[in-house]
Every structure is written in structure tokens, then in C-alpha cells.
Residue, then its C-alpha position, 0 to 999 in steps of 0.5 A: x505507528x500501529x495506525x499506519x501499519x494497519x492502514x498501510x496493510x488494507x491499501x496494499x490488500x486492495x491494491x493487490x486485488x486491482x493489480x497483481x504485478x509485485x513492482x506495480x505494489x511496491x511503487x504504489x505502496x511507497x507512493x500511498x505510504x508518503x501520502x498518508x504521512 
């Protein structure tokens, strides 16, 4: 889980760089999360 975490918290800093709107984020960071798993 720790992994996860890590690596879900670096795709959600990028993201947040390309795209500051919070909905866009939220949906990608669920999109990203189901992937890695």
C-alpha cells in the first residue's frame, strides 16, 4: 500500500502542474489509481 500511496501522490503533484482545475484531478487521479492497480 505504501507504494501506492507514494506513487499515487507524484501522479496527482504532476497532474496538478498540467491541469489546476480540482474536478479534472480528481477524475484523473481515480482514472490513474484503477490503472496502476
Amino acid at each position: 500500500m505504501a507504494v501506492t500511496m507514494m506513487v499515487a501522490t507524484m501522479v496527482v503533484m504532476m497532474v496538478a502542474q498540467v491541469s489546476t482545475l480540482p474536478a479534472e484531478r480528481m477524475e484523473t487521479r481515480e482514472q490513474d489509481s484503477e490503472r496502476i492497480t
